[in-house]
TIRO-2110 file (N, C-alpha, C; in Angstrom, 1 decimal):
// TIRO-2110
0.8, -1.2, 0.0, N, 1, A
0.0, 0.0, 0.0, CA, 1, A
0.9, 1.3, 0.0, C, 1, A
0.5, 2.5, -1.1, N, 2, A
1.3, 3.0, -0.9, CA, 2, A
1.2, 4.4, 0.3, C, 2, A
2.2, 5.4, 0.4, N, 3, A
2.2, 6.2, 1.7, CA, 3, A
0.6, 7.2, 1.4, C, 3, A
0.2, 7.6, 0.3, N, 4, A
-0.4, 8.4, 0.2, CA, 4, A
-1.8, 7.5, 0.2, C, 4, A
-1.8, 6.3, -0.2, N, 5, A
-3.3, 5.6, -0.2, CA, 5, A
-3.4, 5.5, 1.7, C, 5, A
-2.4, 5.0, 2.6, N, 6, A
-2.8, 5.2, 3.5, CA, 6, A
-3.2, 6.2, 3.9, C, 6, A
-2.4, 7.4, 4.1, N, 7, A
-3.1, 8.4, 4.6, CA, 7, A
-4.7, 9.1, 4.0, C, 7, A
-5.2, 8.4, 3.1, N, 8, A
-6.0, 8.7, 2.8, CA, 8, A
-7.3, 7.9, 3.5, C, 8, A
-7.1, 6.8, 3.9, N, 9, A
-7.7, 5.9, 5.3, CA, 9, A
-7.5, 6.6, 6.4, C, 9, A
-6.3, 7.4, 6.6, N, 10, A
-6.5, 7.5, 7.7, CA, 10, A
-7.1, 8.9, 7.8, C, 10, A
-7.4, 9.6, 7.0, N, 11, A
-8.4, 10.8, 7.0, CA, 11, A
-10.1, 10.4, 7.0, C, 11, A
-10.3, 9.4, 6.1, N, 12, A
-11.5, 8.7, 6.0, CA, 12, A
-11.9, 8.5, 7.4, C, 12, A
-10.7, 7.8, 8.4, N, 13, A
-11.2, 6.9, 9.7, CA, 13, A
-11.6, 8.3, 10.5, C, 13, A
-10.6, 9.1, 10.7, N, 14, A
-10.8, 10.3, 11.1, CA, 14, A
-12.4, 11.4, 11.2, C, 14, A
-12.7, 11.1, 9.9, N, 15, A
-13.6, 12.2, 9.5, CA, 15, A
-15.3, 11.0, 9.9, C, 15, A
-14.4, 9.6, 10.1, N, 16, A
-15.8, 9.2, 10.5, CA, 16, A
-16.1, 9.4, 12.0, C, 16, A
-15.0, 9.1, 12.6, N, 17, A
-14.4, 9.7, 14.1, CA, 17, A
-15.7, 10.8, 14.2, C, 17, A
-15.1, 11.9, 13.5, N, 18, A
-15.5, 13.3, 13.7, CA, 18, A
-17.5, 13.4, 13.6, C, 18, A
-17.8, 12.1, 12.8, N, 19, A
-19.2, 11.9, 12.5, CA, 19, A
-19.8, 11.1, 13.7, C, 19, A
-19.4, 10.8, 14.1, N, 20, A
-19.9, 9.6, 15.0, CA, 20, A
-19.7, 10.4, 16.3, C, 20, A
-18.8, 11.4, 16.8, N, 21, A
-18.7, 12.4, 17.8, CA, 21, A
-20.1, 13.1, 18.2, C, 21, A
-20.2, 13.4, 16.5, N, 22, A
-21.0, 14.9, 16.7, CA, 22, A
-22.9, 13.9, 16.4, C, 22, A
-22.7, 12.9, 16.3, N, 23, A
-23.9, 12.3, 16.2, CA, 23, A
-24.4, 12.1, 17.5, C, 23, A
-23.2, 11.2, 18.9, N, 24, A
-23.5, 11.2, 20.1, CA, 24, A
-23.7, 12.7, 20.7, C, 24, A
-23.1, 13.4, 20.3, N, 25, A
-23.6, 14.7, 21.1, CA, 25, A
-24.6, 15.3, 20.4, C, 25, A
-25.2, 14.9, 19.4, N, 26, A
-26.8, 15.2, 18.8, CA, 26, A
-28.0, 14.9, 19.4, C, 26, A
-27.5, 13.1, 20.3, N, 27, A
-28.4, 12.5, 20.9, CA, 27, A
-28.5, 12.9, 22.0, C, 27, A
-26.8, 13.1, 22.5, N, 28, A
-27.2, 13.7, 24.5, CA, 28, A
-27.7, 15.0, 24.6, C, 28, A
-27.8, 15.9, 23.4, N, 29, A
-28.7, 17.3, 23.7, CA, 29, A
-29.9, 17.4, 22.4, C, 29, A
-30.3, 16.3, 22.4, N, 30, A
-31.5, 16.2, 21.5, CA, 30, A
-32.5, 16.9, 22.4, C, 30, A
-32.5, 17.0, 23.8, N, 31, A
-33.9, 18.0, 24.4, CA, 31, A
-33.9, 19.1, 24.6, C, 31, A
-32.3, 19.3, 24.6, N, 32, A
-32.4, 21.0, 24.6, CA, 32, A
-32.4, 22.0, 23.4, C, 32, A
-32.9, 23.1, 23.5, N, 33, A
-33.0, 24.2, 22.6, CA, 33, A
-31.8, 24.5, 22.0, C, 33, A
-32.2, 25.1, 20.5, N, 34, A
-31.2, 24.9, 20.0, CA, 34, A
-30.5, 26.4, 19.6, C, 34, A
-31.3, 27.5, 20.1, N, 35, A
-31.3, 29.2, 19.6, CA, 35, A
-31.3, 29.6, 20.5, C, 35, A
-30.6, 30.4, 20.6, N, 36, A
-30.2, 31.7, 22.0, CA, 36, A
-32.1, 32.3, 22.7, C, 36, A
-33.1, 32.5, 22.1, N, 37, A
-34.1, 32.9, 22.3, CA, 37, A
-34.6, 31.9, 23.3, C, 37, A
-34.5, 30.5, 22.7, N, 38, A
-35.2, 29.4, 23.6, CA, 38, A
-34.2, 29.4, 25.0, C, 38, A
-33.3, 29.3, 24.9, N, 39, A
-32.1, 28.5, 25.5, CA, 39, A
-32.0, 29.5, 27.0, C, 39, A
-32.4, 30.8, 26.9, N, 40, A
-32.2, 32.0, 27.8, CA, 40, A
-33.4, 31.8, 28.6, C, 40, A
-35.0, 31.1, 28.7, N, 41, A
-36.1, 30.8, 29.5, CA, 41, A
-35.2, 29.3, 30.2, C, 41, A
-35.1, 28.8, 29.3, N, 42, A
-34.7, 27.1, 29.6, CA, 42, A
-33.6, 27.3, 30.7, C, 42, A
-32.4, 28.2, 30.9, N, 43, A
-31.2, 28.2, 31.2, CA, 43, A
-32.0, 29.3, 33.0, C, 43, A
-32.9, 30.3, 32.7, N, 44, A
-33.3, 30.6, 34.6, CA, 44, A
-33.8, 29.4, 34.4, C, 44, A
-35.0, 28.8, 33.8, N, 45, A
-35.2, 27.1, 35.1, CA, 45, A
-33.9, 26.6, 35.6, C, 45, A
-34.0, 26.2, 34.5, N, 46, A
-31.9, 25.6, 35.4, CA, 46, A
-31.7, 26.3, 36.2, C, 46, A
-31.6, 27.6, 36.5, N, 47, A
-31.5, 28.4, 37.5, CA, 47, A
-32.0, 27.9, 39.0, C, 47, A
-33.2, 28.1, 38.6, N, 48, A
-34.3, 28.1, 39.6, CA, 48, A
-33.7, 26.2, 39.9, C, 48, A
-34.2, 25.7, 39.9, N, 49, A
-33.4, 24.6, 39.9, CA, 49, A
-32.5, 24.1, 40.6, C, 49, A
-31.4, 24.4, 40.2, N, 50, A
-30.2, 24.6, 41.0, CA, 50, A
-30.0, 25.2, 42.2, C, 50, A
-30.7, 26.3, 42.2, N, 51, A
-31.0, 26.9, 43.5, CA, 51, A
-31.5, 26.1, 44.5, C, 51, A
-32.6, 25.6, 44.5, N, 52, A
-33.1, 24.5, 45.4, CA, 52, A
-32.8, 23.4, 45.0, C, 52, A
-31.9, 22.4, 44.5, N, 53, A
-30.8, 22.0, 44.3, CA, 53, A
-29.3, 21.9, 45.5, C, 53, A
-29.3, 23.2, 45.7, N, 54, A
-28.1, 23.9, 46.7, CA, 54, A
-28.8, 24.1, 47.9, C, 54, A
-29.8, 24.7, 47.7, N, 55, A
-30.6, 24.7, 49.5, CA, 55, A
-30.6, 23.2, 50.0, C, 55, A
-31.1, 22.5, 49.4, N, 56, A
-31.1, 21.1, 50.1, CA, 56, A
-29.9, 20.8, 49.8, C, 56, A
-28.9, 20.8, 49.4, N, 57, A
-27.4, 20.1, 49.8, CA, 57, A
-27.3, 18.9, 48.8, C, 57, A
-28.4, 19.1, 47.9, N, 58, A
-28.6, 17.5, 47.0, CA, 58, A
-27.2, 17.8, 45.6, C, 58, A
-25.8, 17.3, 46.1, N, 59, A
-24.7, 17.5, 45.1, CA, 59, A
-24.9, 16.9, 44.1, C, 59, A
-25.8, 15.9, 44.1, N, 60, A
-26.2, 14.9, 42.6, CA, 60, A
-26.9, 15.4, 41.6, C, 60, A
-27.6, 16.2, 42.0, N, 61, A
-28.8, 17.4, 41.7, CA, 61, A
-27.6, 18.8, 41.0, C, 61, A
-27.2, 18.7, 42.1, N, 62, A
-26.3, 20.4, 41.5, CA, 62, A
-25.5, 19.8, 40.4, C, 62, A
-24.8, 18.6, 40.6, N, 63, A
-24.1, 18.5, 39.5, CA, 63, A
-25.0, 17.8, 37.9, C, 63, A
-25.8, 17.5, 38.4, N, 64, A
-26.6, 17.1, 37.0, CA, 64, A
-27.1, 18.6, 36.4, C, 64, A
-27.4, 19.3, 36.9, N, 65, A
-27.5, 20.3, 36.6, CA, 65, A
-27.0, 21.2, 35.7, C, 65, A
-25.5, 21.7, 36.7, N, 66, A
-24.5, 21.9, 36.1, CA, 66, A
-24.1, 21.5, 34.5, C, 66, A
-24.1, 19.8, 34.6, N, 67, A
-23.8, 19.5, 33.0, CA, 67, A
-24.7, 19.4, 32.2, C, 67, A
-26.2, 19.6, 32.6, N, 68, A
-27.1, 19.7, 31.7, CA, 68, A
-26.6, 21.5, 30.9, C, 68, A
-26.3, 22.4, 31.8, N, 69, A
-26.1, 24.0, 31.8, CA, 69, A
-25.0, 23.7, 30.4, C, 69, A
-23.6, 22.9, 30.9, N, 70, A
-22.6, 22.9, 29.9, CA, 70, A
-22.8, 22.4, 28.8, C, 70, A
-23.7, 21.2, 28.8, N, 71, A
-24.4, 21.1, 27.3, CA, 71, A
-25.5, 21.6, 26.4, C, 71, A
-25.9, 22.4, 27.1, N, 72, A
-26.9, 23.3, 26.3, CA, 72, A
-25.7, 24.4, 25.7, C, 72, A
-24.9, 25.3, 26.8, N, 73, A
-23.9, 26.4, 25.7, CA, 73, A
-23.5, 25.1, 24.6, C, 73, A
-22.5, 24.0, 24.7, N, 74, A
-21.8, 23.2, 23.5, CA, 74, A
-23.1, 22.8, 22.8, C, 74, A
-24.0, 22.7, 22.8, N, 75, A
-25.1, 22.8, 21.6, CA, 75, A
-25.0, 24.1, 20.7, C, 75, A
-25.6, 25.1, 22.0, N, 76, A
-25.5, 26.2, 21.0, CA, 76, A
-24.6, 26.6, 20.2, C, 76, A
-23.3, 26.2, 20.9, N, 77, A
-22.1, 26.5, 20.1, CA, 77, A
-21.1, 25.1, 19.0, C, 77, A
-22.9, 24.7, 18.7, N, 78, A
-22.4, 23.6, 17.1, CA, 78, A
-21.5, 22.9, 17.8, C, 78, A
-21.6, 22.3, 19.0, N, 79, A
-20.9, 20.9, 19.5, CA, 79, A
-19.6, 21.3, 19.8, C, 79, A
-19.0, 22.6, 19.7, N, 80, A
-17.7, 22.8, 19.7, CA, 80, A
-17.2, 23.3, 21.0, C, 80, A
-15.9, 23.5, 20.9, N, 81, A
-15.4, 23.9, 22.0, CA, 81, A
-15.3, 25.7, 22.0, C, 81, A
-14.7, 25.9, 23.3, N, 82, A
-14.9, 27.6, 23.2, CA, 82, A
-16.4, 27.9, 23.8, C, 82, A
-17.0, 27.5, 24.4, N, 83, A
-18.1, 27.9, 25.2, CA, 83, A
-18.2, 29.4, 25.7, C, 83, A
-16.3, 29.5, 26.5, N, 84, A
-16.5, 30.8, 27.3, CA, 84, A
-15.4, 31.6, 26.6, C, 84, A
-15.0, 31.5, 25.6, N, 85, A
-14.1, 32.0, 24.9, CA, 85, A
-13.8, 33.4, 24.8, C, 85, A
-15.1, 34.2, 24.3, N, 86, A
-15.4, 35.5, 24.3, CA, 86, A
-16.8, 35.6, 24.6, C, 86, A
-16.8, 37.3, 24.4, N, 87, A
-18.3, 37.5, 25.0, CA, 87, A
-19.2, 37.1, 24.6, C, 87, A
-19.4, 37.0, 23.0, N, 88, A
-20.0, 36.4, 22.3, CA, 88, A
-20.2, 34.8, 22.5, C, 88, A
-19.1, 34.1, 23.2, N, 89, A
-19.5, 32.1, 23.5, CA, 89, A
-20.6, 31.8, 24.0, C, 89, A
-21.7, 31.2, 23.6, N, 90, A
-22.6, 30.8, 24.6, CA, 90, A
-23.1, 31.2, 25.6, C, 90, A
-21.9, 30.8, 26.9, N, 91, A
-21.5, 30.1, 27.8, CA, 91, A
-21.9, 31.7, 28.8, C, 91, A
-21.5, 32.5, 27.7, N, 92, A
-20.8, 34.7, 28.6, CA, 92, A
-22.4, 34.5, 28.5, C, 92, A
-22.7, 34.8, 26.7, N, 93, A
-24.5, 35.5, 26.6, CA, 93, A
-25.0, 34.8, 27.5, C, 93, A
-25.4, 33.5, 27.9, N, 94, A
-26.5, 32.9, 29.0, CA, 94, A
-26.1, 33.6, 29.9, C, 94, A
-24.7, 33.6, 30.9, N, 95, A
-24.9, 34.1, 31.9, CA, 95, A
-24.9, 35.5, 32.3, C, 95, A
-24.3, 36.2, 30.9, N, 96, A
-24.8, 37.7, 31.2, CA, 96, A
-26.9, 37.9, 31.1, C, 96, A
-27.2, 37.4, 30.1, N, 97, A
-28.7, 37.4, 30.1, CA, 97, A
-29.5, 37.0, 31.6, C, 97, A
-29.0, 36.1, 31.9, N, 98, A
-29.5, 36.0, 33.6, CA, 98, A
-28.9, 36.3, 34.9, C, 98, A
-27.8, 37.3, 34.5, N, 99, A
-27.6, 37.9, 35.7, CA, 99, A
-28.7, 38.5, 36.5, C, 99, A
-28.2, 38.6, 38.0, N, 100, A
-29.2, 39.1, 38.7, CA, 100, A
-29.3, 40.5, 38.4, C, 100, A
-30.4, 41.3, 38.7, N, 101, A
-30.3, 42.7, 38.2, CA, 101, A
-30.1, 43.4, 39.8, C, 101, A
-29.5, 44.4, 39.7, N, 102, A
-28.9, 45.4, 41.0, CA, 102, A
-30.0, 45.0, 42.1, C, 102, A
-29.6, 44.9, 42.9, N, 103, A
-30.9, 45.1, 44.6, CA, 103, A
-31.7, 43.5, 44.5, C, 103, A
-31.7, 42.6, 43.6, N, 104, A
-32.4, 41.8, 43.4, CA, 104, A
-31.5, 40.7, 44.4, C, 104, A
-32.5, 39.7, 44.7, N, 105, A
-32.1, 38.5, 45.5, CA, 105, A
-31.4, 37.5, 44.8, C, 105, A
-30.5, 37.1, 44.8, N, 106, A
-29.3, 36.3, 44.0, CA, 106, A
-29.5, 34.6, 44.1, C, 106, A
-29.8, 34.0, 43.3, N, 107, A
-30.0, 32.4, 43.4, CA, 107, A
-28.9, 31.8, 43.2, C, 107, A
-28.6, 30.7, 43.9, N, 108, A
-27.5, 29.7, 43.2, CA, 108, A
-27.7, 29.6, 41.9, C, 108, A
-26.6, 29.9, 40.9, N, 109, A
-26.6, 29.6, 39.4, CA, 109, A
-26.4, 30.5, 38.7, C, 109, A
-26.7, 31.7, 39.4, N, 110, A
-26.8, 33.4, 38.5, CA, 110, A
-25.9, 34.1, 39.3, C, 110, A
-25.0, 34.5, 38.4, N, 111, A
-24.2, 35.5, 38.1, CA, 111, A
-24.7, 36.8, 38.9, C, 111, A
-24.0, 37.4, 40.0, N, 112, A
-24.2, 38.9, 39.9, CA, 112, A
-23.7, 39.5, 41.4, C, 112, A
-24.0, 40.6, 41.9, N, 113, A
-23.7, 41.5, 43.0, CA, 113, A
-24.1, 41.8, 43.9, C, 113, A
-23.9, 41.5, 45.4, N, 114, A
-24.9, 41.9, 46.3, CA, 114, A
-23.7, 42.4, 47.2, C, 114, A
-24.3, 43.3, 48.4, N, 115, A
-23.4, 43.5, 49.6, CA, 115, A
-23.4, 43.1, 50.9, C, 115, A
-22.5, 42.6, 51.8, N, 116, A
-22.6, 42.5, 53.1, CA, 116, A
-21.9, 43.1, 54.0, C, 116, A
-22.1, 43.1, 55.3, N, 117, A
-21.5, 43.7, 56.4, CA, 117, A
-21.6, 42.6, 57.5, C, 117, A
-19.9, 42.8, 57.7, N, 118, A
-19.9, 42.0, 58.6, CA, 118, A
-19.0, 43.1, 60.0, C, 118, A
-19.6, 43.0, 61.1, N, 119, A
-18.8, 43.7, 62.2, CA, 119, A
-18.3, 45.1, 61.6, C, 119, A
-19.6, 45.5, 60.9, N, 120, A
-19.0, 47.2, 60.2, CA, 120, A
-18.5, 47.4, 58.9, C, 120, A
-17.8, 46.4, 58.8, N, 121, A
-16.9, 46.0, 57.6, CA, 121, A
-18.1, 45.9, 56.2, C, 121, A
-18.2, 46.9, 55.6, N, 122, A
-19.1, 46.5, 54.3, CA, 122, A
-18.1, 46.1, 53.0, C, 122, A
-19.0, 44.5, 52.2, N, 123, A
-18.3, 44.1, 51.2, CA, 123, A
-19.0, 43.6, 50.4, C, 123, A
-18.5, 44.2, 49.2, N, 124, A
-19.4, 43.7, 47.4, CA, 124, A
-19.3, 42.3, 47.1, C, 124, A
-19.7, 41.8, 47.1, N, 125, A
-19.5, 40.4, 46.6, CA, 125, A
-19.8, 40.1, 44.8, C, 125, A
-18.8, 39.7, 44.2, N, 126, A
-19.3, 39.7, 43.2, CA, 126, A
-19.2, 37.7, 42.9, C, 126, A
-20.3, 37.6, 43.0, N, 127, A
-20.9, 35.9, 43.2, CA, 127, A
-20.7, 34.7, 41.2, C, 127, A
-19.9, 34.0, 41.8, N, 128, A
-20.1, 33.3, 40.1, CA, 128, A
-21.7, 32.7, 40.0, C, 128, A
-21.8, 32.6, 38.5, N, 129, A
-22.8, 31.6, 38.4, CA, 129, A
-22.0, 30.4, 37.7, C, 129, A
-23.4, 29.6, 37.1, N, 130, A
-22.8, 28.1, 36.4, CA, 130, A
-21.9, 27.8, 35.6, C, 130, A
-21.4, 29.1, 35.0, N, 131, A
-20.4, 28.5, 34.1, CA, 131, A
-18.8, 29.5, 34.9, C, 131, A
-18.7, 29.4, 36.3, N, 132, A
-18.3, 29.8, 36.5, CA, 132, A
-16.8, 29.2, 36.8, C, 132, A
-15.7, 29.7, 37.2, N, 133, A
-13.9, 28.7, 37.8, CA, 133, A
-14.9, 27.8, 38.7, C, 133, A
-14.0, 26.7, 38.3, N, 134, A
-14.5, 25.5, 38.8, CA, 134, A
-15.8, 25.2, 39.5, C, 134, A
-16.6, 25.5, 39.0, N, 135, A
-18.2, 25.1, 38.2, CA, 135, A
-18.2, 23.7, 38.5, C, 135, A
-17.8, 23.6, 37.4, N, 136, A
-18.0, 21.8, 37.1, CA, 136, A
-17.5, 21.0, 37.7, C, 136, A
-16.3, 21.0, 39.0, N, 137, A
-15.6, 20.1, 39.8, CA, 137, A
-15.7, 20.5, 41.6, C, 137, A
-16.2, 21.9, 41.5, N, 138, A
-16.3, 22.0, 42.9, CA, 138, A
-18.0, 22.4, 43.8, C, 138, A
-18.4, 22.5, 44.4, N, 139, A
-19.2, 22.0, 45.3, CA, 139, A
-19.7, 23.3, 45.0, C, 139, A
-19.5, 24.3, 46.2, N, 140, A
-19.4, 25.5, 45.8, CA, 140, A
-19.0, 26.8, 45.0, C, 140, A
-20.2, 27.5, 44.4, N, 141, A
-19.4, 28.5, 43.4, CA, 141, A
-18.6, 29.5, 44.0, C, 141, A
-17.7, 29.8, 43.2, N, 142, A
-16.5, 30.8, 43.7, CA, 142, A
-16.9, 32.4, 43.8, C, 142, A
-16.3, 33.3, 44.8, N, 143, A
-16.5, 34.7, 44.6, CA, 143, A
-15.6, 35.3, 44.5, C, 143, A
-15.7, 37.1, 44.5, N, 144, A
-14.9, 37.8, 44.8, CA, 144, A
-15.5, 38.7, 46.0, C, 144, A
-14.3, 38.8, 46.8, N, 145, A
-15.0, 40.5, 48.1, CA, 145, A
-14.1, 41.5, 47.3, C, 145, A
-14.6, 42.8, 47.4, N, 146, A
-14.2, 43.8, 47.4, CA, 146, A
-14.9, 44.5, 48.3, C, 146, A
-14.1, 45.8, 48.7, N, 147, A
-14.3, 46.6, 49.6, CA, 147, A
-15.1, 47.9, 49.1, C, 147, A
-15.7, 48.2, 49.8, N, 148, A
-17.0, 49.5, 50.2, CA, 148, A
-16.4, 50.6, 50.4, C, 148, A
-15.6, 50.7, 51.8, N, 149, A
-15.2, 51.8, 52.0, CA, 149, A
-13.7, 51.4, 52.2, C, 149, A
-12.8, 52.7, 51.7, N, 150, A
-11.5, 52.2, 51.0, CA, 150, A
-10.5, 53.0, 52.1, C, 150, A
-11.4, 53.8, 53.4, N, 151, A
-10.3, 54.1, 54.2, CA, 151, A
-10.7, 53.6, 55.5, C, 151, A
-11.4, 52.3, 55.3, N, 152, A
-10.9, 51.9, 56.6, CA, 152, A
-10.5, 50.2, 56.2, C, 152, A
-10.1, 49.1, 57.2, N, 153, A
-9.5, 48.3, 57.4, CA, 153, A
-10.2, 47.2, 56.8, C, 153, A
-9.7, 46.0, 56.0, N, 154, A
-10.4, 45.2, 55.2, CA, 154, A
-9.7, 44.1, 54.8, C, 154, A
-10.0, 43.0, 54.4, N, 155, A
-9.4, 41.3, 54.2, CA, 155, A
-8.4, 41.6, 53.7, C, 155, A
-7.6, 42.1, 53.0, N, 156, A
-6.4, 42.7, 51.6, CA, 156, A
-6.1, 44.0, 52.1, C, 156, A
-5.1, 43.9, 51.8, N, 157, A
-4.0, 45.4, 51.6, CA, 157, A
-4.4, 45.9, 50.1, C, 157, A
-5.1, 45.5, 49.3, N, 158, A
-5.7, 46.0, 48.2, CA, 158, A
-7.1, 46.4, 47.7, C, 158, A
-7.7, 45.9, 49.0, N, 159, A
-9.3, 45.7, 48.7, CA, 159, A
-10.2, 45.0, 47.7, C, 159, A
-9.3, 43.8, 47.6, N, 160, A
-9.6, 43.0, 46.8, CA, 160, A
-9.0, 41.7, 47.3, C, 160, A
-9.8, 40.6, 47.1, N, 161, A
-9.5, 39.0, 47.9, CA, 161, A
-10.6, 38.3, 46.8, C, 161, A
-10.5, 37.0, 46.2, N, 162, A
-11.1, 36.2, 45.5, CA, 162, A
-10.9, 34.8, 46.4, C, 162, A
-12.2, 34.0, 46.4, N, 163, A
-12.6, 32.8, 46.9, CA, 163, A
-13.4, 32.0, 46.1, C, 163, A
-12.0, 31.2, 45.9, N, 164, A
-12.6, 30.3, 44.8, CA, 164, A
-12.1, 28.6, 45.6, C, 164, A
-13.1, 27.5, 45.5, N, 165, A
-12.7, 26.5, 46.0, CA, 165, A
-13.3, 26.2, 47.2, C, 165, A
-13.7, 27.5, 48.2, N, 166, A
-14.1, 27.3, 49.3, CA, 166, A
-15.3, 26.7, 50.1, C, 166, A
-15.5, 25.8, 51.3, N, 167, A
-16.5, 25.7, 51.9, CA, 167, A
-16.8, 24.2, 51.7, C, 167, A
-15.5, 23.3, 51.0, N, 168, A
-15.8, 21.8, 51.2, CA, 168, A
-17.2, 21.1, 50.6, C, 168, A
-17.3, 20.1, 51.3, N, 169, A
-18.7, 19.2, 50.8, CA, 169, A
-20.0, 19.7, 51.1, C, 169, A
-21.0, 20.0, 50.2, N, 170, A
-21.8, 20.4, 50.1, CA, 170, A
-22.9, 20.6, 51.4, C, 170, A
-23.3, 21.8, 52.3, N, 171, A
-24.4, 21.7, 53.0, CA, 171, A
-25.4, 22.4, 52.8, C, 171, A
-26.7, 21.8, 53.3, N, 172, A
-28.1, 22.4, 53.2, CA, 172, A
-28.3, 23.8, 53.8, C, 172, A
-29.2, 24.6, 53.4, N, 173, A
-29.5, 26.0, 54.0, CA, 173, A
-28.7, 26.9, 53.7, C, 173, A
-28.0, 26.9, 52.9, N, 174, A
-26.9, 28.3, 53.0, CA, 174, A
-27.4, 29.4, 51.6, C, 174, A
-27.8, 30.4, 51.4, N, 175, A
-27.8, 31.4, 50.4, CA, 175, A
-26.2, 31.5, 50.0, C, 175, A
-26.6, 32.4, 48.9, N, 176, A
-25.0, 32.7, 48.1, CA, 176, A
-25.1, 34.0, 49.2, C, 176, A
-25.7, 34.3, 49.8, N, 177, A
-25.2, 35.8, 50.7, CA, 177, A
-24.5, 35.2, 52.3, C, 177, A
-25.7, 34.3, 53.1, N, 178, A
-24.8, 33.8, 54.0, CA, 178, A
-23.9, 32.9, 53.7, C, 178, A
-23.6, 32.1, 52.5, N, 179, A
-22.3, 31.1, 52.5, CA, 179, A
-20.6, 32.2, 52.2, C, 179, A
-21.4, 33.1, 51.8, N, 180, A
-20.2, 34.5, 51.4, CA, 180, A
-19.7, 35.4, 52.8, C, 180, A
-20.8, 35.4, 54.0, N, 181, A
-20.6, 35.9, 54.9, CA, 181, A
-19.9, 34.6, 55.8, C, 181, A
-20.3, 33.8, 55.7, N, 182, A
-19.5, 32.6, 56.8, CA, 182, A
-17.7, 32.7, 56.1, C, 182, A
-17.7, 32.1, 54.9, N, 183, A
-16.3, 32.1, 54.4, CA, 183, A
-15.3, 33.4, 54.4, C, 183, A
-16.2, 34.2, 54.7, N, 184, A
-15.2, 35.8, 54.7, CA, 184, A
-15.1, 35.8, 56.6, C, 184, A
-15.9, 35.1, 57.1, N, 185, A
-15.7, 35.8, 58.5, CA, 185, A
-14.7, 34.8, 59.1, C, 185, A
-14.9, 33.3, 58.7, N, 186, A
-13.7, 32.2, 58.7, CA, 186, A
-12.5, 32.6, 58.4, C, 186, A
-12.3, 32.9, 57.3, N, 187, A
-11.0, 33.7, 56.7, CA, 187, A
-10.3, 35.2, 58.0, C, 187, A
-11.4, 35.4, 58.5, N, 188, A
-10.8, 36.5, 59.0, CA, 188, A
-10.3, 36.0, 60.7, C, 188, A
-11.5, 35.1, 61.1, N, 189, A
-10.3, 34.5, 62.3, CA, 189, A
-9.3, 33.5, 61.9, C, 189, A
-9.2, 32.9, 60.8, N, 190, A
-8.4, 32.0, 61.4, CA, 190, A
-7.0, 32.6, 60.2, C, 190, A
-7.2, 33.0, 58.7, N, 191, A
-6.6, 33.5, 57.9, CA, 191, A
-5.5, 35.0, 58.4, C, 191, A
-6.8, 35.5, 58.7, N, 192, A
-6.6, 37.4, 59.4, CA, 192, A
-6.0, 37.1, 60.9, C, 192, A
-6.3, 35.8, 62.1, N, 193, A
-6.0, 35.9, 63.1, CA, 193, A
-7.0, 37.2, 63.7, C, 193, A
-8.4, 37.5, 63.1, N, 194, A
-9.5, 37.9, 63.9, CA, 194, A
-8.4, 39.8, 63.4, C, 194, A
-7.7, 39.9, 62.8, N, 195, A
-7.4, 41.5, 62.4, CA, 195, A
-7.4, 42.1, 61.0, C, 195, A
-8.5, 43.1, 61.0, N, 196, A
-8.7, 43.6, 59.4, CA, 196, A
-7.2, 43.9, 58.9, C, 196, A
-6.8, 44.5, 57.7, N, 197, A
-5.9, 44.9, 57.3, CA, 197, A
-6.0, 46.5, 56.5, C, 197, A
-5.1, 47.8, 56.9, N, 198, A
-5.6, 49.1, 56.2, CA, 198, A
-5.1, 48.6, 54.9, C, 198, A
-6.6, 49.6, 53.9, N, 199, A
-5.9, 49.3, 52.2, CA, 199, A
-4.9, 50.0, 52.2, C, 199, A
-3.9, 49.5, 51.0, N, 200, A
-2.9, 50.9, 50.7, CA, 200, A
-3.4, 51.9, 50.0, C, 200, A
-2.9, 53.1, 50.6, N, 201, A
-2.7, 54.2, 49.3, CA, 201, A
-3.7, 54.4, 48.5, C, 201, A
-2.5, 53.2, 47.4, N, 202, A
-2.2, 53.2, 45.9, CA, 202, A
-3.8, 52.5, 45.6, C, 202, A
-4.8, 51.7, 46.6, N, 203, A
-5.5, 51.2, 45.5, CA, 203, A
-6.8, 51.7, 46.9, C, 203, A
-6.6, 53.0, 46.8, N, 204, A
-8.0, 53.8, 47.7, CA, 204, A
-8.9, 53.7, 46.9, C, 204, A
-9.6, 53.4, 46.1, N, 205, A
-10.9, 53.5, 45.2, CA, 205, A
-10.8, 54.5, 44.2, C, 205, A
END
């Protein structure tokens, strides 16, 4: 056989490879919508969902969820990769379209901003949703604190701290507001040794 007749099997094997790929992932998202119009009602249920999902502590639930969420963006985005690529991926438009809106009450799953105070201390929380750093392998979604008021004492010398990974195996009853107040106030006895830190300077607001 010569060099070029093989390689031309081995493009054939390949390109059936690539057919047989995109067939099983036709059949695993055969229920879901297939247009950004549908996919944005379908994706708050998932929401909603997951939310009570996470109140009861049901991880089997959150994570089925979850990959139901990651296979609807790879639908929308023609089976391919690159979900969160740019703003334009899937993965961004779903969760920018269901972000929470300002002052609104924040569900497990949606993206957005609320504030807390702890012992005086006021802090922005900017909360992941589903397709968020490690989404798909950890328990809890990740945040960020930033700080409120920039001349007094706060988690960082910068006013800024990210928590991602935090708060272990899954428990019942927690909101994304109290599980953000428990892990920031943990952090501050045992991380901080129970002492805020003044911001610098350089990064006053």
């Amino acid at each position: 056989m010569t060099h070029a007749a093989q390689l031309g099997f081995d493009l054939l094997l390949a390109s059936a490879d690539e057919e047989n790929e995109l067939r099983q992932h036709e059949r695993q998202c055969a229920h879901l919508p297939g247009t950004m119009p549908e996919a944005v009602p379908f994706f708050r249920a998932l929401i909603d969902r997951h939310h009570a999902a996470m109140l009861e502590g049901d991880v089997d639930a959150v994570s089925e969820l979850r990959d139901e969420a990651r296979l609807l963006a790879v639908k929308l985005n023609r089976y391919e990769a690159g979900i969160l690529a740019d703003d334009d991926a899937p993965g961004r438009v779903l969760d920018r379209l269901t972000r929470a809106a300002p002052g609104a009450v924040l569900l497990w799953g949606q993206s957005g901003q609320f504030e807390i105070t702890l012992d005086g201390m006021r802090v922005a929380i900017d909360m992941d949703g589903m397709f968020g750093i490690g989404a798909s392998h950890m328990a809890w979604l990740g945040f960020s604190a930033h700080a409120v008021d920039f001349h007094r004492p706060f988690i960082s010398d910068t006013g800024y701290r990210s928590f991602l990974g935090c708060g272990g195996a899954l428990l019942p009853g927690y909101t994304p507001e109290s599980f953000a107040s428990e892990i920031i106030a943990a952090h501050i006895r045992h991380g901080l040794k129970g002492r805020l830190i003044p911001i610098k300077p350089e990064y006053g607001g």
